[in-house]
C-alpha positions as CSV (number, residue, x, y, z in Angstrom):
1,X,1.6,-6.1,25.8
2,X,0.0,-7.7,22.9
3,X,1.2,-8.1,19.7
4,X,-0.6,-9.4,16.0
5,X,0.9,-10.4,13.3
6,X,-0.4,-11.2,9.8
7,X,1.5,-12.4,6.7
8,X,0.8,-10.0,3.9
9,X,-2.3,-11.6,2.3
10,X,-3.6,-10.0,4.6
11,X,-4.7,-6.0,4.1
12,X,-3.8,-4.1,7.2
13,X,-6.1,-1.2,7.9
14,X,-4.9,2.0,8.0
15,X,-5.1,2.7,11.7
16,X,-3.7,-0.8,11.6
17,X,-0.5,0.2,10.0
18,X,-0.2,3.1,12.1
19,X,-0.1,1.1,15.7
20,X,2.8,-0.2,14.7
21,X,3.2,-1.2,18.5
22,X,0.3,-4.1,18.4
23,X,0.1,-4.8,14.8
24,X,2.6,-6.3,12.0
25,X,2.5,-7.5,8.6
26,X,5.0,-10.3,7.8
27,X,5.6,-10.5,3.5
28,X,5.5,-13.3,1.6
29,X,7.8,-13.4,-1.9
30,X,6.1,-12.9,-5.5
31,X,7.7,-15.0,-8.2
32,X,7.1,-13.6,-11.9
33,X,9.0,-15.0,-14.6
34,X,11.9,-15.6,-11.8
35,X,11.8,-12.5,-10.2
36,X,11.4,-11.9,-6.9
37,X,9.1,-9.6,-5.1
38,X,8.6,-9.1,-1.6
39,X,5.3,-8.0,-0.4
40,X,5.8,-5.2,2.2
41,X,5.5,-1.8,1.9
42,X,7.4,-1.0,-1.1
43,X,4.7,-3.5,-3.2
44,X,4.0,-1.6,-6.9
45,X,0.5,-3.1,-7.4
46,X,0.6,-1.4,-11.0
47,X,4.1,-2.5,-11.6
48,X,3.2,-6.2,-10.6
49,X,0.1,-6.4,-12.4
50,X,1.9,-5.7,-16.1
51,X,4.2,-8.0,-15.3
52,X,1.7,-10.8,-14.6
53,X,-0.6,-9.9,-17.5
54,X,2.9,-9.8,-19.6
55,X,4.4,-13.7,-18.1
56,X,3.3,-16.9,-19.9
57,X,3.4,-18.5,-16.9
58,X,1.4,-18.3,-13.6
59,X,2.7,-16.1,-10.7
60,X,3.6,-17.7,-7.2
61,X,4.4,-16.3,-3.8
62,X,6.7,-18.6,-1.1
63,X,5.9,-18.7,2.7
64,X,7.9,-15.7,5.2
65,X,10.5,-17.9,6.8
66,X,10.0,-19.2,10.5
67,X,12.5,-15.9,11.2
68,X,10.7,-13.5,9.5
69,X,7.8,-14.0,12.3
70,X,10.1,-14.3,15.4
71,X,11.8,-10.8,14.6
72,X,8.1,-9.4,15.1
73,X,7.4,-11.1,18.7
74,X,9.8,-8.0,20.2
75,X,9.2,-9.5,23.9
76,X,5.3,-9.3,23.6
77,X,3.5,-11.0,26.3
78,X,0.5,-11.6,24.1
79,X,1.1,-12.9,20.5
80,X,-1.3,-13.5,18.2
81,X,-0.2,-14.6,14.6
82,X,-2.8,-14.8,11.6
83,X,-2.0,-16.4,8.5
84,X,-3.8,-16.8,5.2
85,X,-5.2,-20.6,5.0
86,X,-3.4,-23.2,5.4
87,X,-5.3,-25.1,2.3
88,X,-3.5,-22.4,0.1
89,X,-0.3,-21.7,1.7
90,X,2.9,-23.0,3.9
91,X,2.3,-19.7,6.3
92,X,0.5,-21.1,8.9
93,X,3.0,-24.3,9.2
94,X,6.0,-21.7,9.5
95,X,4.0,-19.7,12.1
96,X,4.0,-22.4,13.9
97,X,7.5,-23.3,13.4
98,X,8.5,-20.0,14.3
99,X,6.4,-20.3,17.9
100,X,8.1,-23.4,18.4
101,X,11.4,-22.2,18.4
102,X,10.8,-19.5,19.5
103,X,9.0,-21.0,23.1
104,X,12.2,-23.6,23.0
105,X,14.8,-20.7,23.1
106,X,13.0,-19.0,26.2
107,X,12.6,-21.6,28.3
108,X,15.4,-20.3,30.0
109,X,15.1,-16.3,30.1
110,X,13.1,-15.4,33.1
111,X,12.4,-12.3,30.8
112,X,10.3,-14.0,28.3
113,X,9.1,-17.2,30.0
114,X,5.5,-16.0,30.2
115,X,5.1,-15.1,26.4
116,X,2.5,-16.8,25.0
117,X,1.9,-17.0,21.5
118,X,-1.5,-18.6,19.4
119,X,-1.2,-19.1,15.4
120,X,-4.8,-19.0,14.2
121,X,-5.4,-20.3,10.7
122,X,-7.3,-17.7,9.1
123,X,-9.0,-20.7,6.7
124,X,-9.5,-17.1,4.9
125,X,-7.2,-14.6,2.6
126,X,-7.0,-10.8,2.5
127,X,-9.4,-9.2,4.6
128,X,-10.5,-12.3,6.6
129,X,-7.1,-11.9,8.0
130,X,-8.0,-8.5,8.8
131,X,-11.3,-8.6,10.2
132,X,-9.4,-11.6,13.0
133,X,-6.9,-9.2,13.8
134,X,-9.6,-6.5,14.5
135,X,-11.1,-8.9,17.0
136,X,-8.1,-9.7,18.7
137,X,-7.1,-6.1,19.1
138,X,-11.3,-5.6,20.3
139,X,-10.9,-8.6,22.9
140,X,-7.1,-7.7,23.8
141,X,-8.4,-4.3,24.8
142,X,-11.2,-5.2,26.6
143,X,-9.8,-7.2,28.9
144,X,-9.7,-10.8,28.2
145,X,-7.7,-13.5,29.1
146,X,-4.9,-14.6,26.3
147,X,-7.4,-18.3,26.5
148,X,-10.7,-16.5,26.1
149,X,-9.3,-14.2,23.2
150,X,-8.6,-17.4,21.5
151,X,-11.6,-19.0,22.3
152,X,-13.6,-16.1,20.9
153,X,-11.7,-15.4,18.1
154,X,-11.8,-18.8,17.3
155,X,-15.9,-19.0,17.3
156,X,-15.5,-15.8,15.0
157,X,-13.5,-17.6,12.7
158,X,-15.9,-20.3,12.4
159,X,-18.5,-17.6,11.6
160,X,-16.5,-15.5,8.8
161,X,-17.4,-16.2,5.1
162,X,-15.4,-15.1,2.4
163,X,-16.5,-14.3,-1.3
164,X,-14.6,-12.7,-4.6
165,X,-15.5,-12.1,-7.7
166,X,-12.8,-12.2,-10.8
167,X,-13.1,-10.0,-13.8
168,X,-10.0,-11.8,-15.8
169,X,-9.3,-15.8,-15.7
170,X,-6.1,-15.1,-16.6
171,X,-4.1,-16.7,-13.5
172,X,-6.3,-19.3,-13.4
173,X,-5.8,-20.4,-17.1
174,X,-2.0,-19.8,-17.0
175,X,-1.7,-21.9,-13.5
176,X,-3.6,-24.9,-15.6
177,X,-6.8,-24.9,-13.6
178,X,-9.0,-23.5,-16.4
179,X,-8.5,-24.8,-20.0
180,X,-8.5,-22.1,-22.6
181,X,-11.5,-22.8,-24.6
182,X,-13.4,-22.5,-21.2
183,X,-11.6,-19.3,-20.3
184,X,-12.4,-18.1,-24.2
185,X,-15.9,-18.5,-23.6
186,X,-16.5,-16.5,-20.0
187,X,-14.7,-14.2,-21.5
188,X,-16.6,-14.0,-24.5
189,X,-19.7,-13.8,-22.9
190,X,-18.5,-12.0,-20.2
191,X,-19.3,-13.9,-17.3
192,X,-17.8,-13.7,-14.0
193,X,-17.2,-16.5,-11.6
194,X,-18.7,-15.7,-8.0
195,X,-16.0,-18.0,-5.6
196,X,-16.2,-18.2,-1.8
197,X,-14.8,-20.4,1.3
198,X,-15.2,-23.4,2.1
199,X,-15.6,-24.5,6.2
200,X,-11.8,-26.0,5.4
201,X,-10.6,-23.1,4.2
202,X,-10.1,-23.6,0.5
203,X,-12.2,-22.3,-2.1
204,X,-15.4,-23.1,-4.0
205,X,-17.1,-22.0,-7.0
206,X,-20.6,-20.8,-5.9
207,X,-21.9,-19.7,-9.0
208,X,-21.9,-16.7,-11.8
209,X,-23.0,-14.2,-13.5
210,X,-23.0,-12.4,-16.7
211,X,-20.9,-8.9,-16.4
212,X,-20.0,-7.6,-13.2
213,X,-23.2,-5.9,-11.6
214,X,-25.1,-9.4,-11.5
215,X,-22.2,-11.3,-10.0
216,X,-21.8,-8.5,-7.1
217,X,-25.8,-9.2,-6.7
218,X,-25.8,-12.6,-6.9
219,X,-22.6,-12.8,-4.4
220,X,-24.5,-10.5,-1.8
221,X,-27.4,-12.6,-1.8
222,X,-24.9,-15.8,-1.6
223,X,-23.3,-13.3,1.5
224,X,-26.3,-12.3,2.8
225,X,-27.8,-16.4,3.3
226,X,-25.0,-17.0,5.7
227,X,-24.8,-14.0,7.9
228,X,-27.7,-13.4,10.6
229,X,-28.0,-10.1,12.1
230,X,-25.4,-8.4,9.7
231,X,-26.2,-5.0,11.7
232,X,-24.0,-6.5,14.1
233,X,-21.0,-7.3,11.9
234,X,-17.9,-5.2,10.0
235,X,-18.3,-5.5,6.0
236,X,-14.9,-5.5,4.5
237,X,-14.1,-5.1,1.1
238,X,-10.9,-5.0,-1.0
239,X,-9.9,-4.6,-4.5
240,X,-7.4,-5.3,-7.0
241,X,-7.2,-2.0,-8.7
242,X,-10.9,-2.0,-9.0
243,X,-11.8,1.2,-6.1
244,X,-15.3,1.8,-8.4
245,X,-15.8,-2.4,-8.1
246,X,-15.6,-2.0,-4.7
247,X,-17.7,1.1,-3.8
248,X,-20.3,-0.6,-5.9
249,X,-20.0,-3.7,-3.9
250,X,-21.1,-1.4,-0.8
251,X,-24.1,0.1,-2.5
252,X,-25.2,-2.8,-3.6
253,X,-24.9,-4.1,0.4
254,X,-26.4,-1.5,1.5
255,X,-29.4,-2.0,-0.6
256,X,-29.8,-5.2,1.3
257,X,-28.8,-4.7,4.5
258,X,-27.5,-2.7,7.1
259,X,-23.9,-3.3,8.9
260,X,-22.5,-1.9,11.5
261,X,-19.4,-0.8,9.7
262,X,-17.7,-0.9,6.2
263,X,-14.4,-1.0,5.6
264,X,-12.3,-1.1,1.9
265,X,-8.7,-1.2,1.3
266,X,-6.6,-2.0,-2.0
267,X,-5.4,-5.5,-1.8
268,X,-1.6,-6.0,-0.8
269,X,0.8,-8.4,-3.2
270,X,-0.5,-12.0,-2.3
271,X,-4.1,-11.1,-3.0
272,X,-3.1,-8.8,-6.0
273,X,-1.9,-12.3,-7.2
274,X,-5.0,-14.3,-6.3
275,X,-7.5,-11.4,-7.1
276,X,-5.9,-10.4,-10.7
277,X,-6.8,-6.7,-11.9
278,X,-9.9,-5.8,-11.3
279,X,-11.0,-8.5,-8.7
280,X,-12.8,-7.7,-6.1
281,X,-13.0,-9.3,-2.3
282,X,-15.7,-9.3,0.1
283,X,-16.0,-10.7,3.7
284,X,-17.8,-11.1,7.0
């Protein structure tokens, strides 16, 4: 049996959540004003986001513990665990922690001794994470070898590009990476920053646009230069509160180009944080 595990940046699918068997989401912890959050399934995105827009001070979120991922294994003989980028959080380094102990303490249970377990840095967020653990699951069920799924998976990983688009600068201003006058002004004129991946896995400014339906063109065409044969891909969008964002985000696609499927999903906690009310998230 295989199992998959992503930390909650990471937007699990609805037929995701309900093959509870193969998939899991571990949470992370929210900090507001001191407060702790966890962010599994009893996340109030509305409740969260008035708190944020309410704090002076810039939200956080803290890595699941080394624990958190070990109670998930459940004697899998495949495990797979997917974290959000390693450039932006301690996840993947307690993933790994977690698969080290883990491998130590079975050394000598007959039981377990052929687990094998892979922690794949995303070098994504959200729905990156997603879109790896659909591949897994796709590679897992056809048949594959635990080495070639990570061989593959890892080629695909290489091949994903992420994108968002921010309709506040709030976070960014409170967390000190924007100064106010500049914050003051995109506001003002209403222009919205079009960010995306790096190869490395952290995250780049790729340009703007002024109001929201020419930053979701402009970030299609940015999409759309790095992704040959998009028929042959899964589009996957999420949103922070934003579901009319986001279903104009696959018109606008669709104008362009043809996929071979679309998915969209809310965001979860972590990405609520990174996303801020209406932001909107867009990978292939």
């Amino acid at each position: 049996m295989y199992r998959i595990l992503i930390d909650s940046c990471g937007e699990l699918f609805p037929e995701m959540v309900e093959d509870s068997e193969h998939f899991a989401s571990i949470p992370l912890t929210l900090e507001v004003d001191k407060e702790e959050i966890l962010d599994d399934e009893s996340f109030d995105q509305m409740a969260f986001l008035k708190k944020v827009k309410e704090s002076p001070t810039s939200p956080k979120s803290a890595c699941p513990s080394p624990d958190a991922y070990i109670r998930e294994f459940k004697g899998a003989d495949h495990i797979y665990i997917i974290t959000l980028s390693s450039k932006l959080s301690g996840s993947y380094n307690s993933a790994c922690l977690a698969r080290d102990i883990y491998l130590e303490d079975m050394e000598d249970d007959e039981d377990e001794e052929n687990t094998q377990i892979h922690v794949f840095d995303s070098k994504s967020a959200s729905i990156g994470q997603t879109l790896i653990g659909k591949k897994i699951a796709e590679l897992e069920e056809a048949g594959n070898s635990f080495e070639e799924v990570i061989k593959k998976t890892d080629a695909y990983i290489e091949e994903q590009h992420t994108f968002f688009i921010l309709e506040t600068l709030e976070t960014l201003q409170k967390a000190g990476r924007l100064s106010g006058v500049k914050a003051m002004l995109a506001n003002a004129l209403n222009i919205k920053p079009i960010m995306g991946s790096t190869p490395q896995g952290s995250i780049q400014q790729l340009g703007q646009g002024r109001g929201m339906i020419r930053a979701i063109d402009k970030m299609i065409d940015e999409m759309l230069k790095v992704t040959p044969h998009p028929e042959t891909r899964c589009l996957a969008i999420s949103h922070c509160n934003a579901p009319a964002t986001a279903e104009k985000v696959k018109e606008q696609a669709l104008k362009k180009a043809a996929f071979r499927e679309i998915k969209i999903v809310p965001t979860r906690g972590v990405s609520s944080m990174y996303a801020n009310d209406g932001g909107v998230i867009l990978v292939v």
